[in-house]
N, C-alpha and C positions, 0 to 999 in steps of 0.2 A: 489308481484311484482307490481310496476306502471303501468299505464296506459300506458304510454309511452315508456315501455320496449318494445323492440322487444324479444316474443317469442324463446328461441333457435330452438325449434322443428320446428319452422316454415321454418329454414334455409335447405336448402338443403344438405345432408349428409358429401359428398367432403365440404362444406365452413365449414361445423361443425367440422370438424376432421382438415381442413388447421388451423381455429381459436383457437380451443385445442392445436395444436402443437405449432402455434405462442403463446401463454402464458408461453407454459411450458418451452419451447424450447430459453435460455439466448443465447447459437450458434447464434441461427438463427437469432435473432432482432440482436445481433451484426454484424454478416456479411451484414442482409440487411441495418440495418445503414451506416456500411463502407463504402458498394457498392454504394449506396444512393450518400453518400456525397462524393466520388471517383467522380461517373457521375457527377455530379455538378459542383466539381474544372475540372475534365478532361472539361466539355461543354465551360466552361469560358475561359478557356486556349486554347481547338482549334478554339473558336471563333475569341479572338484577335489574333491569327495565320494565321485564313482565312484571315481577317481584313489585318493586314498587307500583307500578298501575296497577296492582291485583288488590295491592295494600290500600292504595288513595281510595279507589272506587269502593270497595267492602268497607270501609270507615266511613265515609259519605254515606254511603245507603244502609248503615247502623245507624249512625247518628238521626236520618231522615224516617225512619221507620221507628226510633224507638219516640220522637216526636211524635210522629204521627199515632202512635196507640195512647201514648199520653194524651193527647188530645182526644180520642176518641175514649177513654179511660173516662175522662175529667168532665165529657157529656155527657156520656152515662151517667155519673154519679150525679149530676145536675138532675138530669130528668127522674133520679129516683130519689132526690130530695125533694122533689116535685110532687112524686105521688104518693098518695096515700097508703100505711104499712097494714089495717085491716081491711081495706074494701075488697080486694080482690086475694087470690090465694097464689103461692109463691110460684107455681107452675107457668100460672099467664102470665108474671109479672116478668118470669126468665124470658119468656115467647118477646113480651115486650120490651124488655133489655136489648135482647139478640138481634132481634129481627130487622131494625133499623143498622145496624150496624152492619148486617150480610148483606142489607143492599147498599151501604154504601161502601161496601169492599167487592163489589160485584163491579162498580162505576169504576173504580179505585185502583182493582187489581189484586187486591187483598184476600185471604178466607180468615173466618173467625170460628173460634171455639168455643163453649162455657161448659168448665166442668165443678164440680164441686158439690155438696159445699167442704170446704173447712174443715179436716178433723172427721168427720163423715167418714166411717169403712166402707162407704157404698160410694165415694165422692170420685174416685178415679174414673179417665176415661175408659180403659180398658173394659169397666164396669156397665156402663150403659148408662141412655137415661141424659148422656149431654147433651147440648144444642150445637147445632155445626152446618158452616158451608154445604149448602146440597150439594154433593159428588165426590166431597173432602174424604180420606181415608182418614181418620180421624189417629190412626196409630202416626201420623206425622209428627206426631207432638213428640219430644223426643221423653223418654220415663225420668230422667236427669231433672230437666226441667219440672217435670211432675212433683219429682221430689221435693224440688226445691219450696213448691208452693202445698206440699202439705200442712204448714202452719203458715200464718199470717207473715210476709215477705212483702221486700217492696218489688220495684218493676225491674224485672231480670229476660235476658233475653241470649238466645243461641243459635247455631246455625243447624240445620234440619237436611232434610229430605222430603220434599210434598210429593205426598201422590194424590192422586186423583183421576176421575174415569168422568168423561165427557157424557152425550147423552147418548149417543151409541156403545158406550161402556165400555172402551181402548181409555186404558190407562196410562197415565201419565207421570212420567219422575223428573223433577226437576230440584235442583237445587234451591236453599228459601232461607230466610231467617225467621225463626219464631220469637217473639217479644210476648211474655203473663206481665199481668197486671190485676189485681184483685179490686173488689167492689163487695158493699154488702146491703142485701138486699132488704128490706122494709121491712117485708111481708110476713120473713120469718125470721128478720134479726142474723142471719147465715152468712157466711162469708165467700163469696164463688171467685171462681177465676177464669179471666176472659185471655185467651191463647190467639194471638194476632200472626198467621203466616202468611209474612212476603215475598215472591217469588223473586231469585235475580237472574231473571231471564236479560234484561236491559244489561245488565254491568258483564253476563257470560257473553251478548253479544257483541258487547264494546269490546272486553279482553280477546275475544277473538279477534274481531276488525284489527287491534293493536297486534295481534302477535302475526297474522298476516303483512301486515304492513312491516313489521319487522322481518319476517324470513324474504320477505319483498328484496327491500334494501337490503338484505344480508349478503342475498345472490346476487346480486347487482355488483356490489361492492367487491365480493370472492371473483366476478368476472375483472369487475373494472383491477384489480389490484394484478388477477393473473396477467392480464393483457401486461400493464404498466413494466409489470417483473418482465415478462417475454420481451419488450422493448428496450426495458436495460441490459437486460443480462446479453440481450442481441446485440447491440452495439460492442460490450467485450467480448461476448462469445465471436464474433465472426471476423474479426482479424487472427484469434488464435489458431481458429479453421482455415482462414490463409497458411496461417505460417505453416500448422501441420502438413497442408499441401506441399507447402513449397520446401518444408522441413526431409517428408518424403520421396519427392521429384528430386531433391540434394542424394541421399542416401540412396537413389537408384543410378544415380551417376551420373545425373543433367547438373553439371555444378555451373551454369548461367543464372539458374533460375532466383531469383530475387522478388521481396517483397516490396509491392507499389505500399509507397510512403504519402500518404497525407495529413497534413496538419504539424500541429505542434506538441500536442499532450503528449500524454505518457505512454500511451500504446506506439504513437507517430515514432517517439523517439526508440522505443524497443524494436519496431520494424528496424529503423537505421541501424543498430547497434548489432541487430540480426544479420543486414545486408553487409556488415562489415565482415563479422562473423565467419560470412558464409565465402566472402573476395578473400580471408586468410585463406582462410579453406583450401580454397579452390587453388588458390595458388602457393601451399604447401605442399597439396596434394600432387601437382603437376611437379612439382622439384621434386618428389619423392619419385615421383614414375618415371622421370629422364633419368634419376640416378637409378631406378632402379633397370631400366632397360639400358643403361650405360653399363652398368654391371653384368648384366646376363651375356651384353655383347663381350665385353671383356673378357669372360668366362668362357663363352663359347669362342670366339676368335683365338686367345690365347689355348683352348683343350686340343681346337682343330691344328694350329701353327705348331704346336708342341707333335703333332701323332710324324709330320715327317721327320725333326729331329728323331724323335724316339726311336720309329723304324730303322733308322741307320744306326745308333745307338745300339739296339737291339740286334742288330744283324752281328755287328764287331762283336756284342757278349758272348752270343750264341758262339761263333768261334773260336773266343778266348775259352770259354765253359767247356766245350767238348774240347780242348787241350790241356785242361788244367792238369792232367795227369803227369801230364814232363816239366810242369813249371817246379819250382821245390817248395816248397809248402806254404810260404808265405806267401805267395804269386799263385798256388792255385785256393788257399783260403780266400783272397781276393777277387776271384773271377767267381767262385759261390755268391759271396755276399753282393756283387754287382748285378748277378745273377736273378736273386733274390728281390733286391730293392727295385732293379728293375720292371718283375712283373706287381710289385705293388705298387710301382706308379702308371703301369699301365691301367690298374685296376684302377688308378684314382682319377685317371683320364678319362676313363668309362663312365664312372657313377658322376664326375664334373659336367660332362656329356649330357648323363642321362636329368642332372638336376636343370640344364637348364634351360632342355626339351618342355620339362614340369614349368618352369619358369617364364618359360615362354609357350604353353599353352597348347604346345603341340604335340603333348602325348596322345596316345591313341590308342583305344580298349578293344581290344580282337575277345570277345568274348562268345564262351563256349559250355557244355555243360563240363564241369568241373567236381573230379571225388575228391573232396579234402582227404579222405584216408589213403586213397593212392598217394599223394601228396606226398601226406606225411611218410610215411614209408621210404617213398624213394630219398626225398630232403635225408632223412637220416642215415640211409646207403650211403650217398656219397661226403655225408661229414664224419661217417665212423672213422676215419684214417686221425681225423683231426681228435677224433673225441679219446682216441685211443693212447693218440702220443702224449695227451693230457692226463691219461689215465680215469676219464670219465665215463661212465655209464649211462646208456640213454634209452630208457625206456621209451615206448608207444601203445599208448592206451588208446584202442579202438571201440565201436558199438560193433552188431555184428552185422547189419545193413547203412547201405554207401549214405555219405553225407557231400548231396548235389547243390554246389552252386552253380552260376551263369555268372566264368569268371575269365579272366586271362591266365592260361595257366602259366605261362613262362611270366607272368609277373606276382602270380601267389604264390608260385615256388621261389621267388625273388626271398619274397617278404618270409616267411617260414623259413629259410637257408640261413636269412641273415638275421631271426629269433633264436635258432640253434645254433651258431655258431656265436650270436653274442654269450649266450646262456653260457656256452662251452669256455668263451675268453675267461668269466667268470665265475665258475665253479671253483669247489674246491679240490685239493686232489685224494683225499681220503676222510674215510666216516660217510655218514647220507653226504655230505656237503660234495661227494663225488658222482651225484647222480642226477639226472636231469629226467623230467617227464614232459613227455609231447600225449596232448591226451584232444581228442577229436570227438563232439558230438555234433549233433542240427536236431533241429525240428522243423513243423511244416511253414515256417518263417524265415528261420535263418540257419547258418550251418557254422562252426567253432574251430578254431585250434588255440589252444593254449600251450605254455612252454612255460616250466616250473623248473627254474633251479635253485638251489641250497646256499648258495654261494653270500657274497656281503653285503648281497641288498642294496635300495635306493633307502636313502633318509628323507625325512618326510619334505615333501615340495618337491622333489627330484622327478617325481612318476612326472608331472608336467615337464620336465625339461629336459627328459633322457632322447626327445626326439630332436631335439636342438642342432645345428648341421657342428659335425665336431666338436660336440660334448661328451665329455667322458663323468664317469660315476667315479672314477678310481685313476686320478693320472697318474699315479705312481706304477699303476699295473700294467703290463705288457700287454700288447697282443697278439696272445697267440696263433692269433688267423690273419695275421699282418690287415686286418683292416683299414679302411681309410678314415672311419669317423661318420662316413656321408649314410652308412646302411641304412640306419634306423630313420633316417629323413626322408631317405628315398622308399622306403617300404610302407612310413605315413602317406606319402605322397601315391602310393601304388594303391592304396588301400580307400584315399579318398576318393580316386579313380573310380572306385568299384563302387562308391556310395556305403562304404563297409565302417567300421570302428577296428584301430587299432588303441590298447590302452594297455596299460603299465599299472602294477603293485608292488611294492616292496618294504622292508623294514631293515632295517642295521642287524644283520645276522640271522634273519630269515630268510635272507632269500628274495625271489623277484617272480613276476608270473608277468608274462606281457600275453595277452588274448586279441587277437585278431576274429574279428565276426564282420560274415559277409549275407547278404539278403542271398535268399532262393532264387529271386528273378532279379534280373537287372535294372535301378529305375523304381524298386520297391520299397520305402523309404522303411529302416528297422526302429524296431517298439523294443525289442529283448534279444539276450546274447540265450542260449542255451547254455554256457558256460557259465562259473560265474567268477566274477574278478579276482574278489579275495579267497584263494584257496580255502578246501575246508579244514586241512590240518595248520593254518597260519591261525584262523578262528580259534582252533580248541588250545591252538598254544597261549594264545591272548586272555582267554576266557579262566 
């Protein structure tokens, strides 16, 4: 794992078991997808929904308010075509402008303002001196609009902020539109301006109702849609969950097990085509297991039926061999080489023997604590006779404390005799290519032996098939350890016994390294070799 993995264990139980279920679970990313992209179009659609009902209603209640001050504008100026410009002075005549107008924006819903006059530096509201709504904060009136009616203007109108404080004096903000309208008064020939704010308390309530009404049916819809997806995708999801059952129950070796077929579509028909599938199967599978237990018998009946010929065989060698001294040379050269081939077919009797023990499932692990360095040591004892007539040299590179497996030792020295003496077939006979290294470490996991020779290497693909039962890297090559071909088969086979790794490196004139790594304990499944595969001096020659 990287660096930069985040630990599972680190997550908390619930996230570990939601993120297992999110993987496994095809239902579920589809529904939450749906839903996903459901929320998305439903968000965008009752937005431009709001959008336009936010739009309709504020154009209605502009159009209906800037009416309404126009009307209210246009009785005004009625009544002060009415009255007279010197009887009274301009102050009462504002009082009697305003005054009818604040109550009937009182009835209405409305507040009113008059500021002015006209041109006046003293004419702003901010100034003092206007007529207004009792309770109005008079700064509602936005400065904008002010501006706009510093000189003679027609009826302009914007949208605001009202405040205002009740009779207990808690103030109030609400959203409003303000509509000016100018009038000019008698009394003093001046031009004022009358400020009409109407609250849209009515159109904020409605837009709310509507946007309620819309998250309403939004979540309604985000359910009904989830449900509908979980109902489709259930219908295909849950034959594929058969089949993985029964896909599984195949692969554990129930090869009856078969899917119930109904109907006619297309899942119906992929069950069939499955149930077909699975009857080759099964009955390839069964021809491969009688051939192959035809074979193991063959193997072993013909290794066993061969050991009394061979004994009698063996017996006549044995006293042609111990006579060869009086036969004359050609007749005792002959009793050697019978001699000879002899015990390499004994040997090949053996390992036939022993492969098809493995084959037939009856091997059996005597397992003990084990020093791979002892090991190594003695393995190299009794193959110096061989390593010498080759003329090769074998080093053993040890730690300086024991490297303990829980192992069978008469079958790790199997596999180690027959790493050194392949190494040995193939070495070279002088330069390094004469040298062979057995090098042993562990940790508190697993325990190593490697075997590094000089020799011709495997070509690449090879490392997979040097375990192959009588494969050779080099048929042209001899063997100097009259081998049968079966070592390397039967030493994977010892090895997967142990629950261990046996593996193979090599390169065309490099050389070969085969590492054998076994667990600590028996049954302990291994993460790492303490060795490592590609030599380091193969690295620096690459590099």
């Amino acid at each position: 794992m990287s660096s930069g993995a985040l630990p599972s264990r680190s997550l908390p139980a619930g996230l570990r078991r939601g993120l297992t279920f999110w993987r496994r679970s095809i239902q579920a990313r589809v529904v939450a997808s749906t839903v996903v992209l459901s929320a998305v179009v439903v968000s965008i659609v009752g937005w431009f929904l709001l959008q336009q009902t936010r739009e309709g209603l504020l154009d209605h209640r502009v159009t209906a308010v800037v009416a309404e001050a126009n009307n209210e504008t246009t009785e005004a100026r009625t009544r002060l075509v009415a009255a007279p410009g010197t009887d009274i002075d301009s102050a009462s005549q504002q009082r009697d402008l305003v005054e009818p107008i604040i109550q009937r924006g009182a009835t209405r819903g409305f507040s009113v303002v008059l500021a002015g006059p006209v041109g006046d530096t003293g004419g702003r509201i901010e100034d003092g001196g206007a007529e207004s709504t009792p309770g109005l904060d008079t700064s509602s009136v936005p400065a904008s609009l002010e501006a706009h009616f510093d000189e003679l203007a027609p009826t302009a109108w914007t949208y605001t902020r009202i405040r205002s404080a009740d009779a207990e004096g808690v103030t109030r903000v609400q959203p409003g539109i303000v509509v000016g309208s100018q009038v000019k008064l008698p009394s003093d020939g001046a031009t004022y301006t009358l400020y009409y704010l109407f609250p849209l308390d009515e159109e904020q309530e409605t837009l709310a109702l509507v946007t309620r009404a819309l998250l309403t049916a939004a979540i309604l819809l985000l359910v009904l849609v989830a449900g509908m997806t979980w109902l489709v995708t259930r219908q295909v999801v849950t034959p594929i969950r058969m089949a993985r059952r029964v896909a599984e129950r195949l692969a554990a070796g129930q090869l009856q097990e078969r899917l119930q077929v109904s109907g006619e579509d297309d899942l119906a028909r992929l069950a069939t085509s499955f149930n077909q599938m699975a009857s080759n199967l099964q009955r390839q599978i069964r021809q491969l297991e009688e051939l192959s237990r035809v074979q193991r018998r063959f193997v072993s009946d013909v290794s066993h039926e061969l050991r009394t010929p061979l004994t009698t065989v063996r017996m006549a060698s044995d006293v042609l061999h111990d006579a060869r001294h009086g036969f004359d040379p050609a007749a005792g050269r002959a009793a050697e080489l019978l001699q000879t081939e002899l015990d390499r077919f004994e040997m090949l009797l053996v390992d036939l023997l022993e492969i098809s023990r493995f084959d037939a499932g009856a091997a059996v692990l005597e397992a003990e604590d084990v020093n791979l360095v002892d090991v190594a040591h003695r393995v190299v004892e009794t193959t110096r006779a061989l390593a010498d007539q080759r003329g090769v040299g074998v080093v053993v590179r040890t730690p300086d404390y024991p490297c303990l497996a829980e192992a069978d030792v008469r079958r790790v020295e199997r596999i180690v005799r027959n790493l050194v003496t392949n190494a040995i077939d193939h070495a070279e006979t002088s330069g390094r290519g004469a040298e062979i290294v057995v090098q042993v470490a562990g940790d508190e996991h697993s325990a190593a032996i490697a075997v590094r020779d000089y020799g011709v290497g495997l070509a690449p693909g090879e490392a997979a098939m040097v375990f192959n039962r009588f494969w050779r890297a080099d048929p042209a090559r001899a063997r100097t350890s009259g081998g049968t071909g079966l070592g390397l088969s039967i030493s994977l086979e010892d090895t997967h016994l142990h629950g261990g790794w046996l593996q193979a490196w090599g390169r065309p004139g490099q050389g070969a390294q085969f590492r054998l790594t076994l667990p600590r304990r028996a049954g302990v499944p291994l993460r790492q070799s303490p060795l490592p595969l590609v030599p380091v001096d193969a690295e620096e020659t690459v590099s």
